[in-house]
C-alpha positions in Angstrom: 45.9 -18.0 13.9 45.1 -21.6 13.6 41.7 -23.1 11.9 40.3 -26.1 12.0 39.9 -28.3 8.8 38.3 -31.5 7.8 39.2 -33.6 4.7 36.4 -35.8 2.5 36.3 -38.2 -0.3 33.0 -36.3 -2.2 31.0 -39.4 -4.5 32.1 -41.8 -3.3 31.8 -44.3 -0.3 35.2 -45.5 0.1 38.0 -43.6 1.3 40.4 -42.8 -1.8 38.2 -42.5 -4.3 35.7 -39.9 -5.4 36.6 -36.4 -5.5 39.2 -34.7 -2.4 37.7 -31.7 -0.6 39.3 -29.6 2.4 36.0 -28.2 4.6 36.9 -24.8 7.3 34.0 -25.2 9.2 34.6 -22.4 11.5 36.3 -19.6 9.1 35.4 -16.3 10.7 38.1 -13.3 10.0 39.5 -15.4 7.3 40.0 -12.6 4.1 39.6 -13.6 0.3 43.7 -13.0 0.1 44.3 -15.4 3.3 41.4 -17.8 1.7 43.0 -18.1 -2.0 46.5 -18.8 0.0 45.2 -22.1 1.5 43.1 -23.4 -1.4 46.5 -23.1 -3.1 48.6 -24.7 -0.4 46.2 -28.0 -0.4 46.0 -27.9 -4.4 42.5 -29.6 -4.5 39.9 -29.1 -6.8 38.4 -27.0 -4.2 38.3 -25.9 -0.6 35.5 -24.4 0.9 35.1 -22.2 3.9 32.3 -21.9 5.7 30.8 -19.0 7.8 28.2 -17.9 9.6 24.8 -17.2 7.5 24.5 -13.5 6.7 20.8 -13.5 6.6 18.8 -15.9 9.0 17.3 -18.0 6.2 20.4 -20.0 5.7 22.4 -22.5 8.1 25.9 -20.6 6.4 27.5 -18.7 3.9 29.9 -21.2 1.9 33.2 -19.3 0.3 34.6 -22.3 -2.5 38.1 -22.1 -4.2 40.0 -23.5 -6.5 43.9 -23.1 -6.2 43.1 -20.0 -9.1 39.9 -18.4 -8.3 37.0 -18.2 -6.3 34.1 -19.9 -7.4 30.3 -18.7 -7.4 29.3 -22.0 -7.1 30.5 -26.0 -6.6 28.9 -29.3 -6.3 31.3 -31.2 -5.0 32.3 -28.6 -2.1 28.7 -27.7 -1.4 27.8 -31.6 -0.9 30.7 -32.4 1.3 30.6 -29.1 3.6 26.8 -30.4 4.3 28.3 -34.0 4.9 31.2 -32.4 7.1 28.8 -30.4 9.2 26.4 -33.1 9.7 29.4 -35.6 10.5 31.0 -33.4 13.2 27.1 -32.6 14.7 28.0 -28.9 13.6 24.3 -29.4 11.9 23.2 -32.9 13.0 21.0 -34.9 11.3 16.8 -35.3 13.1 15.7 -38.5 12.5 18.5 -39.3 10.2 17.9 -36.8 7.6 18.7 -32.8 7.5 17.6 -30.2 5.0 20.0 -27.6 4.6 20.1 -24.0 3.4 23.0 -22.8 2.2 24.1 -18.7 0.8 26.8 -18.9 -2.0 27.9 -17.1 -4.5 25.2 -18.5 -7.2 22.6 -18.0 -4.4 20.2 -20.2 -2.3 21.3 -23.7 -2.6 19.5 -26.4 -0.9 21.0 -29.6 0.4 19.3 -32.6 2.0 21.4 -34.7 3.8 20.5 -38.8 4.8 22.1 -41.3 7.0 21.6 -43.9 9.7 21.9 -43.8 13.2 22.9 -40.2 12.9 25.7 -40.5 11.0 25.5 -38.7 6.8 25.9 -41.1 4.2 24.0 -39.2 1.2 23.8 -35.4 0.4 21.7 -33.9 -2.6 21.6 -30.7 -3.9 19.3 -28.7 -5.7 20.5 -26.4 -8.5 20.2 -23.1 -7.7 20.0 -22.1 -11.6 17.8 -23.5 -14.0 20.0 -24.4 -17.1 21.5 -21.2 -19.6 23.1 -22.2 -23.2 26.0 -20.5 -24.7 27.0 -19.7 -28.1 28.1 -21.8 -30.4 31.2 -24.0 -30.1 33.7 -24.3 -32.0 34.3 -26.4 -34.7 34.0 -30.1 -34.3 37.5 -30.6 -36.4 39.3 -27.9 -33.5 37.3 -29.8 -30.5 38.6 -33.3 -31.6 42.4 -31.9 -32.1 42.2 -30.1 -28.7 41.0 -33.8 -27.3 43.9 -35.5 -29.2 40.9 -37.5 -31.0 39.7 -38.0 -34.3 36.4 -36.1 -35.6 34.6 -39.5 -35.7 34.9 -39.8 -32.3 32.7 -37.1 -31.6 29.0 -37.3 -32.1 27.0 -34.9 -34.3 23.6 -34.4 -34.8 21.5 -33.9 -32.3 23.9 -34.8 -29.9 26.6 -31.7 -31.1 28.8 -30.5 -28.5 26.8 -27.6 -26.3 27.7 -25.3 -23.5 25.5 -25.4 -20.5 25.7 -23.3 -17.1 24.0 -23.9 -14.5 26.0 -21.6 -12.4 29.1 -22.7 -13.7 29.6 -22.9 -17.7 30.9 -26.1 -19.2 31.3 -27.1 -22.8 29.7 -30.5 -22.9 31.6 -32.6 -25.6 29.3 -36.2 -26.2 31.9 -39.0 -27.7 31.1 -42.4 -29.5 32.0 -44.6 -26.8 34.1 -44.9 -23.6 36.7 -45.5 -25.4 37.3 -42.3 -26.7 36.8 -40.8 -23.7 39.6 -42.2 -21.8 41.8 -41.5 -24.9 41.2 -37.9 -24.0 44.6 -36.1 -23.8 43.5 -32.2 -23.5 46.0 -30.1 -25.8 46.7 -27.2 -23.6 48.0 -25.1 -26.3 44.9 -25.5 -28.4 42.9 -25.1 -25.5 44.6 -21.7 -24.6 43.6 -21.0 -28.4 40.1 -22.3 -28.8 38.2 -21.7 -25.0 40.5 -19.5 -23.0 38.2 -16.9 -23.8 35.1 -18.7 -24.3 31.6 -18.6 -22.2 32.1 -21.8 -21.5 36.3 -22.5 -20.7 35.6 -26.0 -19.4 35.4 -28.7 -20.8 33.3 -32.0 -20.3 33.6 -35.2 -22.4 31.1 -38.4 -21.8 29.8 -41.3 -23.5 27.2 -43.6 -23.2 28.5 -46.8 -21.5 26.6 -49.8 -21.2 28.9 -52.3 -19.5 29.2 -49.7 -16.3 27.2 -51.8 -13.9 26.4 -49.0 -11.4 26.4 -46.1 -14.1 24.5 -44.5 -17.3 27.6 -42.4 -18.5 31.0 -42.4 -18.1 32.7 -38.5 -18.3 36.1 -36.9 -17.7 35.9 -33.0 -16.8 39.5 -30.5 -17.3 39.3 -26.8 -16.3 42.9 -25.3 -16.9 41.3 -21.9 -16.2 40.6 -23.1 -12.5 43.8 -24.5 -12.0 42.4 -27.9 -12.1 44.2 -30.3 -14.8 41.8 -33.3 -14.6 39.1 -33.3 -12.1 37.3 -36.9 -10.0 33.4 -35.9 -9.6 32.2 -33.0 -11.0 28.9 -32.1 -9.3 28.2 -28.6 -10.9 28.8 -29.5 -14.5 26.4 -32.6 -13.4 24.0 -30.1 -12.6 24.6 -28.6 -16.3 24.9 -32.2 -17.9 21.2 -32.6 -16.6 20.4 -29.3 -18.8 21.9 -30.6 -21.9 20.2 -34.2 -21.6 17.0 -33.5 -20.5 16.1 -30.6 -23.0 17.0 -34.1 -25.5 15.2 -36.7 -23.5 11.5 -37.6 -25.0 10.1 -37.1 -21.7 7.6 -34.2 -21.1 6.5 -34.7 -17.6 8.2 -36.5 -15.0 11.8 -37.1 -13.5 14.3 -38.5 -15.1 17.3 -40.3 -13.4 21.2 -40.7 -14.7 24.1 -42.2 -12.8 27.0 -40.6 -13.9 30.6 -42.7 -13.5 33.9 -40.0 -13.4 37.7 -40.3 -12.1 38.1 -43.7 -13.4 40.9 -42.7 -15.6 42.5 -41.2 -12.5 42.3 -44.0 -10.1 39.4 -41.9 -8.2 36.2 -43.6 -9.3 33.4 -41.4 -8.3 29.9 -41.9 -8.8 27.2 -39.5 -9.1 23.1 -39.4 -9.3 21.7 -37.0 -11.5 17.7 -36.2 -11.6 15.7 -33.7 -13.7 11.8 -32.7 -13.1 10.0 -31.7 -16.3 6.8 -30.9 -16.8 5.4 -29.7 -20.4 8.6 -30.4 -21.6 10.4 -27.8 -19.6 13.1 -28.3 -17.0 11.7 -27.8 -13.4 14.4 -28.2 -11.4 17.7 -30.0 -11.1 18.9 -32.6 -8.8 22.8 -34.4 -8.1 23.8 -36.3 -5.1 26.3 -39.0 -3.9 28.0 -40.7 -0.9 30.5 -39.1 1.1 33.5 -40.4 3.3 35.1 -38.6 6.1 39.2 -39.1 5.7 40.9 -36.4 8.3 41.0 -33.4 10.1 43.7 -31.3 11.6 44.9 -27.5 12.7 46.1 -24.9 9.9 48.4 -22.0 10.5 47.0 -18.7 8.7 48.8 -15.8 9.0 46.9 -12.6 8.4 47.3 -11.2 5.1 46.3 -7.6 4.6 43.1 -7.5 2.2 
C-alpha cells in the first residue's frame, strides 16, 4: 500500500540546515515491523508517524523512530509533525496560531504552533516530564578519552558531567570552550565500554560560546544506541539540557531563556530556544522551540509485514 510522506528541515528556517525529519501524516494499519522498516530505509534521525488520537483529548497519537528503535519520546519529530500538519491544513492554524495536543509514548505533550497569514513558522513544545537525574558518570579521565579530548577540556566542579532525562536520558558533558567541542571525535569502542549499558547511553557535549551571535551554547549530541552517529538539533536532550542548567542557574522564580546553536560541525546549523519556569527554586516546567521549513513530499510503497 502506498502512504503519503512529507519531509522538514526541524530548527531551522532555511532549507538544508537544521535537523531532517520524514512526517506519515495519515499512517493507519501501518504495524511497528512495517514502521521500523521505513525509519530504516530514510536513515534519519527520526521518522514519525502519525495516527488518529486514541482518546479524544489529543489532535493524534505520534509513533517516532530512529533507524534502531522506537522512541517514547522526540523533540525534533514532535515539533515538525505539528509544523507538517499545520503546513498541509491537516490542523490549520486560527488566527495564526494553534495549540496542539499530542499522545506519545512519554504521554501528553503539548505544542503551540505560530505563523503568518496561515502559514507555521514556529512550534514549541512543552516537556511532558519534569527533569530525573541518573547515577553517577563515569570518570572524568574515561569521558575525555571516549571524546578523543584531554581531561582539561572538561569542566569540573559544579559544572561535572550529569545525566538528565526528561523522557529521554542524556549524559550531559560541559566542555571549556567551543573549541573542544568541535574536536569531539566519539571513540566507539570506549563508548560500547563506558555507556552501552548506562541510564543514560547518550551523549551530549556543549560549551559556553560567546562569539555565537544568535546563540548562548554551542552543543554536538551522538546516540550510537539509536542508530544515530552525530545528530543536527536535538530537541529532547534540550528539554533535559534545561534540567541540568536551571537546577545551576541563581534564579528562584521566573523564566529563564537559552539559545542553543547545534549541527554546525555537520554543515546543518540548527538553532534552538530553550525556556525554564521556576518558582522557589524548583523547575516548573520546560519549554524548546524553533523554525521549521517544509522541503518535500511524495508516495511510499509499504508492503505488509506480518506483526
Amino acid at each position: 500500500m502506498r502512504y503519503k510522506f512529507y519531509t522538514a528541515d526541524v530548527f531551522t528556517d532555511k532549507i538544508f540546515g537544521g535537523n531532517q525529519l520524514a512526517v506519515f501524516p495519515y499512517a493507519e494499519g501501518l504495524n511497528s515491523q512495517q514502521m521500523q522498516k521505513v525509519a530504516a530505509e530514510f536513515n534519519l534521525s527520526e521518522v514519525v508517524f502519525v495516527f488518529v488520537p486514541r482518546k479524544p483529548e489529543y489532535h493524534r497519537y505520534l509513533r517516532i523512530f530512529t533507524p534502531k528503535t522506537e522512541l517514547p519520546f522526540a523533540g525534533h519529530p514532535t515539533l515538525g509533525a505539528a509544523y507538517v500538519l499545520t503546513a498541509i491544513q491537516d490542523i490549520p492554524l486560527i488566527n495564526n496560531f494553534r495549540s496542539i495536543v499530542f499522545e506519545e509514548g512519554v504521554g501528553e505533550v503539548m505544542v503551540n504552533v505560530s505563523g503568518t497569514n496561515g502559514v507555521p513558522l514556529y512550534s514549541e513544545l512543552t516537556a511532558a516530564q519534569l527533569p530525573q537525574f541518573g547515577p553517577e558518570p563515569p570518570p572524568l579521565a574515561a569521558l575525555a578519552a571516549m571524546l578523543s579530548l584531554d581531561v582539561s577540556d572538561l569542566l569540573t566542579g559544579d559544572n561535572s558531567p550529569q545525566a538528565v532525562s526528561c523522557g529521554l536520558p542524556f549524559l550531559f558533558i560541559p566542555l571549556r570552550n567551543p573549541d573542544a567541542v568541535s574536536r569531539v571525535k566519539l571513540n566507539r569502542q570506549l563508548w560500547e565500554e563506558l555507556l552501552a549499558s548506562y541510564w543514560a547511553p547518550h551523549v551530549y557535549v556543549f560549551a559556553d560560546n560567546q562569539n555565537l551571535q544568535s546563540s548562548k551554547f554551542q552543543a554536538r549530541m551522538f546516540a550510537p544506541a539509536l542508530g544515530v552517529d552525530e545528530d543536527p538539533a536535538t530537541g529532547s536532550a534540550a528539554t533535559a539540557l534545561a534540567g541540568y542548567l536551571a537546577t545551576r542557574h541563581q534564579l528562584t522564580d521566573g523564566t529563564i531563556i537559552w539559545l542553543v546553536e547545534q549541527g554546525i560541525e555537520m554543515g546543518r546549523p540548527s538553532l534552538l530556544k530553550v525556556q525554564a519556569d521556576k518558582k522557589n527554586g524548583f523547575i516548573q516546567s520546560i519549554r524548546v522551540g524553533g523554525a521549521s521549513v517544509l522541503v518535500g513530499e511524495g508516495t511510499m510503497e509499504i508492503p505488509a509485514i506480518n506483526s
